[in-house]
C-alpha positions in Angstrom: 0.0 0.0 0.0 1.1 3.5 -0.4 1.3 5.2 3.4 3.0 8.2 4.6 6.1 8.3 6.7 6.7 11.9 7.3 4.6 14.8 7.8 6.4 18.3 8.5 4.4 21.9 9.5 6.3 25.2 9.6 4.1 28.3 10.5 1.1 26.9 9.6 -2.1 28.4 11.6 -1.7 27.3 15.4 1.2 25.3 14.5 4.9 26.4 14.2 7.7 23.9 13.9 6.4 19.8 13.6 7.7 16.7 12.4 5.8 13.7 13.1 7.3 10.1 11.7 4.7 7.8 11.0 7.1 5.0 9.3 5.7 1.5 10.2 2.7 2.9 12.5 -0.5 2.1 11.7 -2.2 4.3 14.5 -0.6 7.7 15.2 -2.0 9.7 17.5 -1.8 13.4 18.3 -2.5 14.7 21.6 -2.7 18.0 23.1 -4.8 20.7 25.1 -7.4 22.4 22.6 -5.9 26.0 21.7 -2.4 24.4 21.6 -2.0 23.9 17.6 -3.1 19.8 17.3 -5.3 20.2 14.4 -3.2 22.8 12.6 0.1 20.8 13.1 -1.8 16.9 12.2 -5.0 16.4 10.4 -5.3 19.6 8.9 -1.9 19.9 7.6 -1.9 16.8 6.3 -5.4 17.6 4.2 -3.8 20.9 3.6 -1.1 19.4 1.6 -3.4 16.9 -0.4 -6.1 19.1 -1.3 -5.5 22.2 -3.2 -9.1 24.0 -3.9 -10.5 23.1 -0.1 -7.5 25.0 1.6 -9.1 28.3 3.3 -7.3 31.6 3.2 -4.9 33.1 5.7 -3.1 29.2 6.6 0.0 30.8 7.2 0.8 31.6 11.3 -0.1 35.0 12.8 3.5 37.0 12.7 5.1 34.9 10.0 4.8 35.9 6.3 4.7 32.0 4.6 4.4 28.4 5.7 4.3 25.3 4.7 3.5 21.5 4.8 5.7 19.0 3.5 4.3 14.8 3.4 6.9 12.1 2.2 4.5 9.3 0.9 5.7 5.5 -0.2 5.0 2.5 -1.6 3.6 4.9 -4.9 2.0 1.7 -6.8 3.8 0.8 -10.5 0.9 1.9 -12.4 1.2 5.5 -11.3 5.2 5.9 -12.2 8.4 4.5 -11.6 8.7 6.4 -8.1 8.2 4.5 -4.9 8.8 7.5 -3.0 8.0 11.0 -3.9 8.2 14.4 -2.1 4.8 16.7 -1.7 5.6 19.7 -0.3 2.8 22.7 -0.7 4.4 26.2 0.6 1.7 29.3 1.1 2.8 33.1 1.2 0.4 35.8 2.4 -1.3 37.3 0.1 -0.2 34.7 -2.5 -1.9 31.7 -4.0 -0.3 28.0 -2.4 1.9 26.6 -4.7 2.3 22.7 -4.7 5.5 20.8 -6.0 6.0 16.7 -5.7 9.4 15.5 -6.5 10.5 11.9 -6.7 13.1 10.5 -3.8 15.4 8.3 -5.8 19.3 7.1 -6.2 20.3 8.8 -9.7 20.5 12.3 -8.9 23.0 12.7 -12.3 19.3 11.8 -14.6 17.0 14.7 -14.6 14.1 12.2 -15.6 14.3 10.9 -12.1 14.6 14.4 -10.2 12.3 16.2 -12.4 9.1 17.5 -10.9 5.8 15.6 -11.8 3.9 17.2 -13.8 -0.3 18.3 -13.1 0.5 17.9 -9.3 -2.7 18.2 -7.9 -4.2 15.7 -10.8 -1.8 13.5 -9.7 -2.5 13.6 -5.6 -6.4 13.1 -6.6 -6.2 9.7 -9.1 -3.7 9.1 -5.5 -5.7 9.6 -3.0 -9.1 9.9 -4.4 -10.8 13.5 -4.4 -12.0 12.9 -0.3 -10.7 11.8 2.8 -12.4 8.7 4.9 -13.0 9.6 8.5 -14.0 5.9 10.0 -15.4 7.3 13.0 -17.4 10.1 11.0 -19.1 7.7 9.0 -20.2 5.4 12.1 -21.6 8.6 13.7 -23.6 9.8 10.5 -27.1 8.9 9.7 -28.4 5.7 7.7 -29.1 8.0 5.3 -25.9 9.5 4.9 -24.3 6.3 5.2 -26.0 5.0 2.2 -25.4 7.6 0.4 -21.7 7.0 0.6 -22.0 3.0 0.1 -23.8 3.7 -2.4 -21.3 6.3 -4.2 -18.8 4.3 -3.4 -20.1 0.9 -5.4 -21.1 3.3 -8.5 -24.9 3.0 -7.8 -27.0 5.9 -8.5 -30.5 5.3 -7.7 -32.0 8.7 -7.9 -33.2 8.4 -11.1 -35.2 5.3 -10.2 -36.4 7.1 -6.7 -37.7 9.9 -8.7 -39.5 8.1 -11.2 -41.0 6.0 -8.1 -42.3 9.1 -6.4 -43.5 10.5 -9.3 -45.7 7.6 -9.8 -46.5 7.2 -6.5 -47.7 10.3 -6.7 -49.8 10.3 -9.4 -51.3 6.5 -8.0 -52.1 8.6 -4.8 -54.1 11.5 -7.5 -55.6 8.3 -9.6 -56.9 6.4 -6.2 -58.7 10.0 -5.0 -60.0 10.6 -8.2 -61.5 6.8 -8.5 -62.9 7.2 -4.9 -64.6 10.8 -6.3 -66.2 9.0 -9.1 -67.1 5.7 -6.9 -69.0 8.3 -4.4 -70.5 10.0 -6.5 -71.8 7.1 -8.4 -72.8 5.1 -5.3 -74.2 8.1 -3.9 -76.6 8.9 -7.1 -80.2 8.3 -8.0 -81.8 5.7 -9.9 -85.3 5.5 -11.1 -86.1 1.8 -11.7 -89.4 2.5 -13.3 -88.3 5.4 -15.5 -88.1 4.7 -19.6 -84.6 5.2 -21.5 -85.3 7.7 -22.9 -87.4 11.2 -22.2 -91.1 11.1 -23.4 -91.9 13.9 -26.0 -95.0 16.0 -25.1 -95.7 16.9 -28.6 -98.6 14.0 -29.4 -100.3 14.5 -26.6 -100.3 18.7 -26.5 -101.7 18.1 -30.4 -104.7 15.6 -29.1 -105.2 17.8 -26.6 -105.5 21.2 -28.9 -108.0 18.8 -31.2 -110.2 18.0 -28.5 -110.2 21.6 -27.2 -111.5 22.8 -31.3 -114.2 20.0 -30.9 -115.3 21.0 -27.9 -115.4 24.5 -29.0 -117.1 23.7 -32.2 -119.7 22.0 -29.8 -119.9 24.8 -27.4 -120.9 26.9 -30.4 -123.4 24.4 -31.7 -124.9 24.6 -28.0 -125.3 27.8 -27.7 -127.2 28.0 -30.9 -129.1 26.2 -29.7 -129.4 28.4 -26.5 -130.3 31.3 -28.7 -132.9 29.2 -31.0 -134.8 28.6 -27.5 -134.6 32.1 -26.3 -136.3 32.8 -29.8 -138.8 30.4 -29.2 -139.8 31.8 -25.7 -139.7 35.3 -27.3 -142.6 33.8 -30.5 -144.8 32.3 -27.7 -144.9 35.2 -25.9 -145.0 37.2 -29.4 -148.4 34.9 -30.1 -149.7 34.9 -26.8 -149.4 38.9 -26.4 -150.1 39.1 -30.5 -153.5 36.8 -30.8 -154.5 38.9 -33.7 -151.1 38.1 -35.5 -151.9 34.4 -35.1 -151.9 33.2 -38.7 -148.3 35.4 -39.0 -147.2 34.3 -35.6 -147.9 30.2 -36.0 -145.9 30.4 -39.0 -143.0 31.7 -37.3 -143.8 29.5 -34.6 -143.7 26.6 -36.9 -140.4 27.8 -38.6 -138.2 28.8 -35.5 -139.7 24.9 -33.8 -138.2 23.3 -37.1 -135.1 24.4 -36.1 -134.9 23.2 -32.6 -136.3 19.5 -33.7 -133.3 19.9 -36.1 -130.9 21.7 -33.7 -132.0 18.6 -31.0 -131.2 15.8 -33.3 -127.6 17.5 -33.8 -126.7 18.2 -30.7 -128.5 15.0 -29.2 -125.8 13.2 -31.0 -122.7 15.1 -30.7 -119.8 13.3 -28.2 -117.4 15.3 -26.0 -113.8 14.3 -25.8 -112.2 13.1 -22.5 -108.9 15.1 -22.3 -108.7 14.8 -18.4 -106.3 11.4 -18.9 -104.4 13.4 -21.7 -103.6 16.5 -18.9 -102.7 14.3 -16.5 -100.3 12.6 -18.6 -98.8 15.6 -19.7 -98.0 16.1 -16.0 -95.7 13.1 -15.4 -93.7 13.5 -18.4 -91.8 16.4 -16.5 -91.1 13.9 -14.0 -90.8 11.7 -16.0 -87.9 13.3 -18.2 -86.4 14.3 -14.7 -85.6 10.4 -13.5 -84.5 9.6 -17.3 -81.8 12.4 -16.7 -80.9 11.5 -13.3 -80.3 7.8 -14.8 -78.5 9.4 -18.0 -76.1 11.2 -14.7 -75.8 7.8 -13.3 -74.4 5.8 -15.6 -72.2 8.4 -16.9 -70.9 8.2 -13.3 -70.6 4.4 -13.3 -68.6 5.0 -16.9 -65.9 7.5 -15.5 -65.4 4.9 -12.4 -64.8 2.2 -14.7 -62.0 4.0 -16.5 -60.3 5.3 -13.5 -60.7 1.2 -12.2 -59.3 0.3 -15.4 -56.0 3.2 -15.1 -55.5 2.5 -11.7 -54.3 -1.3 -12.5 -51.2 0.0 -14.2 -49.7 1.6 -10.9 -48.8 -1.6 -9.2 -47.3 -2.7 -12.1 -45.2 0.7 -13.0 -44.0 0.8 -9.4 -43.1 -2.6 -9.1 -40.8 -2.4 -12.3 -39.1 0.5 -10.4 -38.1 -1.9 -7.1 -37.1 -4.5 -9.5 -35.0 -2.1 -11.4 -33.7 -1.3 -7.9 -33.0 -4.0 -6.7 -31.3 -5.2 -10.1 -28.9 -2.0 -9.5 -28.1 -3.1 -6.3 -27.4 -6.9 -7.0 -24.9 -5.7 -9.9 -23.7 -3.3 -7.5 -19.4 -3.7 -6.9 -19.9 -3.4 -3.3 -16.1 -2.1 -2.2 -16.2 -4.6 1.2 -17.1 -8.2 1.8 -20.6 -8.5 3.7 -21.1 -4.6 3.7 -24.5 -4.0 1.9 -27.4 -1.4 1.1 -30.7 -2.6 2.1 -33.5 -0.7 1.2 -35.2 -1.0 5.2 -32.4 -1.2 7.1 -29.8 1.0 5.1 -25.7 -0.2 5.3 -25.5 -3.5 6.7 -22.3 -5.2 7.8 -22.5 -9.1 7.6 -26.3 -8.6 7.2 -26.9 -6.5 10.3 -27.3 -2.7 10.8 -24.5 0.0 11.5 -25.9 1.2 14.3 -26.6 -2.3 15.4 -23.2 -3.4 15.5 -20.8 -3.7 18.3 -18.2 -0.9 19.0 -15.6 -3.1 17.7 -17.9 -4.5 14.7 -18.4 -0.9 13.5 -14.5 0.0 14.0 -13.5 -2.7 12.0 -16.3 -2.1 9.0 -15.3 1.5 9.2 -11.7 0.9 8.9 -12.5 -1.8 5.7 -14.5 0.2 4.2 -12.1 3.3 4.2 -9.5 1.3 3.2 -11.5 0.2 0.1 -12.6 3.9 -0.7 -8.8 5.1 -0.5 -7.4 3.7 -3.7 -3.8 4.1 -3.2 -2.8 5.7 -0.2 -4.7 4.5 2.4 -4.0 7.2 5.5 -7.4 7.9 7.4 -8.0 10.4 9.9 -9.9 10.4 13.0 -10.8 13.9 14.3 -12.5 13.1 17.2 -11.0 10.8 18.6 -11.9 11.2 22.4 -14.9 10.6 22.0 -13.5 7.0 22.2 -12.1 5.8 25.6 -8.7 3.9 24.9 -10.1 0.1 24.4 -11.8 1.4 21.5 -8.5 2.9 20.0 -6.5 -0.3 20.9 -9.6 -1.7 18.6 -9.2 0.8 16.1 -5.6 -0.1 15.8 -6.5 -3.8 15.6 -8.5 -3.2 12.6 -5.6 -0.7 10.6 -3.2 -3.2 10.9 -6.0 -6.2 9.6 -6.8 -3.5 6.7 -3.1 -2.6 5.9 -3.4 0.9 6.9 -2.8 4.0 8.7 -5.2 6.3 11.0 -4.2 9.4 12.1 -5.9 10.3 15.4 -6.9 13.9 17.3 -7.1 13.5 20.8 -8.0 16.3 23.6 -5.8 15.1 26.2 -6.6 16.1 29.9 -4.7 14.1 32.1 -1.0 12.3 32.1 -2.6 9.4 32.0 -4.2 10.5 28.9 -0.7 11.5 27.3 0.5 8.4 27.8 -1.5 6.3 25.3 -0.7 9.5 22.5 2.3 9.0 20.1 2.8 12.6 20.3 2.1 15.6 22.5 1.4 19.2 20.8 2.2 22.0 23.2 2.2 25.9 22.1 2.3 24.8 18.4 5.5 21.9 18.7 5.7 18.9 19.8 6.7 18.6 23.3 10.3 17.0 24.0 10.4 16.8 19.9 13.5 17.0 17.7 11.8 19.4 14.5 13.6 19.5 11.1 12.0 22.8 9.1 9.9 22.0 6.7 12.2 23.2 3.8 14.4 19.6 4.6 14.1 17.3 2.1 15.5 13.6 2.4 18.6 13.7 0.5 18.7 12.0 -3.2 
C-alpha cells in the first residue's frame, strides 16, 4: 500500500515547527490541550497538503509571512510511475496563491528524468488519494441515510433516477386512487329510477290531441249555444203569439219555422260526443317527472362510466411501481460493493454481515469503518480520526487492531486532559511543537 512516513508543519495556523514520523505505524496519535495547535500541526496539515481547492485563506501563522507543509508518501504503486517514494511539499505566502510541488526520492540524482518534478500535481495527488478523505469514526456517527449515500457512491450506484421516477408515480397513484374514490362516491351516492323509460317522453302527441279535442269541444260549445239562442227565440214567439193573438196566422208560422229548427238543432246536438282530455292532462303532467328520473339515470351511468375507467387506469400503478423496485433491486445486486458483507438494504440502510451500522458492536463498526475506508482510499490509504476522544482507549487499541488487519494507517486527534491520557498518545502538541520533539524545518528534504 502506499502510506505516509513523514509529515512536516512550519508556520502553519496554530502550528509552528512539527515533524511527526509515521514509518511502520499504523495508528498515530496526536495529543494535546485544545488552543495548543493539534489540528493545525496533524490532520489539517496533512489535508492541507493533499487538497488544493478546499484549503481556506490566511493558513500561514499570525506574525510569520509563509508556511508550509511537506508529506513524504511510499510504496507509490507501479501503475502511477516509476517512483516509490515521492516528495509533496505545498508552501503558502500571504497574500499569494499556495503553490504545490511533488518530487521523486530516488538514487540517480545525475538523470534529470528521475529528479524532475511531476507534472499536473494536484491531478496527480487526486487519481492518489481519491478527491475525499475517509473519517472511520465520521461515518459510524452519520445517519443511515448519509451512510447510504456514501456506500452507495462508493459501489457506483445511483438510484436517484429510479427514486424519482418512483415518487412521481406514487404520486400520481395517490391523484388516480382519490380521483377513483370521487367518481365511486359520486356514483354510489346517485339516484336511480327503476321504473323510468330510456329515454325522455316527447310532449308533442299529446299537446296536439289535446289542442283537437279543445276545437271539438269549442265547435260544440258553439253548436250549444245556438241552440241556447234558438230557444230564447222560441220563448220570445210564444210570448210574441200569446201577447199578439191577432197576428196568429203570421205568428204560427214563425212558430212553426223557428220549432223546425230546434227538432233539427235537438237531433244534432243530441248526437254530438265530447272528448275526454282529463287522462291526456294528466299525462302531460308526469312526463316532466318523467324526463327528470330519465336524466338522473342518463347522470348515473355516466358516473358508473368515468369509475370504470379510472378502475381500469389505476391497474397499471402496481405494475409501473413494481418495475421501479425491481430495477432497484437489479442495480443493487450488480452493484461492486467495495467490502465483503457490507451491503445497502432498502429497510435497514448499510448492513455489515447482514446487520445494521448502528446495530453493530463498537468493535464490529470500528473494524467495518476501517474496511471500508480502506476500500474507498485507492492508493494511499491514510485515514483520519478527528474526534478521537470521543472514544475511551479500548476502542483505540480496537481501532488499531482493525488498521493493521486493513493494511493501513489512521491518524488520530485527541484532547488530552490528564497524564494518564498522554500516555497512550504518540505525540504531544504544546504551544504549536511537539513537546520534547527534535523538529527538522519544513524546507528539509530527504537527500537524493
Amino acid at each position: 500500500m502506499t502510506s505516509t512516513s513523514t509529515i512536516r508543519v512550519h508556520n502553519v495556523k496554530g502550528a509552528k515547527h512539527i515533524e511527526h514520523d509515521l514509518e511502520g505505524t499504523h495508528l498515530y496519535v496526536i495529543g494535546g490541550k485544545n488552543g495548543q495547535g493539534k489540528s493545525s500541526g496533524g490532520i489539517d496539515a496533512f489535508l492541507y497538503a493533499l487538497r488544493g481547492k478546499s484549503v481556506p485563506k490566511g493558513v500561514v501563522r499570525d506574525g510569520e509571512s509563509e508556511g508550509s507543509v511537506q508529506l513524504i508518501l511510499e510504496g507509490i504503486p507501479d501503475t502511477m510511475g516509476p517512483h516509490p517514494k515521492l516528495v509533496v511539499t505545498r508552501e503558502f505566502r500571504k497574500g499569494k496563491s499556495a503553490s504545490l510541488e511533488i518530487r521523486p526520492v530516488c538514487e540517480m540524482p545525475e538523470d534529470e528524468r528521475w529528479n524532475s518534478p511531476i507534472g499536473a500535481p494536484q491531478a496527480f495527488l487526486d487519481s492518489l488519494c481519491g478527491p475525499q478523505t475517509f473519517d472511520p469514526m465520521a461515518f459510524v456517527e452519520k445517519s443511515p441515510t448519509e451512510q447510504s449515500k456514501i456506500l452507495l457512491d462508493m459501489a457506483g450506484v445511483d438510484l436517484e433516477e429510479i427514486d424519482t421516477e418512483h415518487k412521481r408515480l406514487l404520486e400520481k397513484k395517490r391523484a388516480s386512487d382519490k380521483e377513483c374514490s370521487a367518481a365511486k362516491y359520486d356514483f354510489e351516492s346517485a339516484p336511480f329510477h327503476e321504473d323510468a323509460p330510456d329515454e325522455e317522453v316527447s310532449t308533442d302527441g299529446i299537446l296536439k290531441q289535446i289542442a283537437d279535442g279543445n276545437a271539438v269541444n269549442a265547435s260544440n260549445q258553439r253548436c250549444r249555444e245556438e241552440l241556447e239562442k234558438c230557444k230564447k227565440h222560441e220563448d220570445d214567439c210564444i210570448s210574441e203569439v200569446e201577447r199578439l193573438m191577432k197576428e196568429l196566422s203570421e205568428a204560427e208560422s214563425k212558430l212553426a219555422a223557428a220549432s223546425a229548427r230546434v227538432t233539427k238543432g235537438n237531433t244534432h246536438c243530441n248526437g254530438l260526443v265530447d272528448v275526454s282530455i282529463d287522462a291526456l292532462t294528466q299525462e302531460l303532467a308526469t312526463i316532466s317527472d318523467t324526463n327528470q328520473k330519465v336524466a338522473i339515470n342518463r347522470d348515473r351511468a355516466e358516473k358508473e362510466r368515468k369509475l370504470e375507467l379510472c378502475q381500469c387506469g389505476g391497474r397499471q400503478w402496481p405494475i409501473a411501481l413494481q418495475k421501479c423496485r425491481d430495477l432497484k433491486k437489479q442495480s443493487l445486486s450488480e452493484a461492486n460493493w467495495p467490502v465483503q458483507g457490507i451491503l445497502f438494504d432498502e429497510t435497514a440502510g448499510v448492513t455489515y454481515n447482514g446487520i445494521p451500522v448502528a446495530n453493530l458492536s463498537a468493535a464490529e463498526q470500528i473494524d467495518m469503518s476501517v474496511a471500508l475506508g480502506a476500500a474507498f482510499l485507492p492508493n494511499l490509504r491514510t485515514m483520519v480520526i478527528r474526534h478521537g476522544s470521543l472514544m475511551d482507549w479500548d476502542m483505540l487499541e480496537k481501532v488499531e487492531q482493525s488498521a493493521i488487519k486493513h493494511d493501513c494507517q489512521l491518524i488520530v486527534e485527541v484532547v488530552t486532559r490528564s497524564p494518564s491520557d498522554e500516555s497512550h498518545c504518540t505525540v504531544i502538541i504544546e504551544n504549536g511543537e511537539i513537546r520534547n520533539g527534535t523538529v527538522l524545518r519544513s524546507t528539509d528534504v530527504p537527500e537524493s
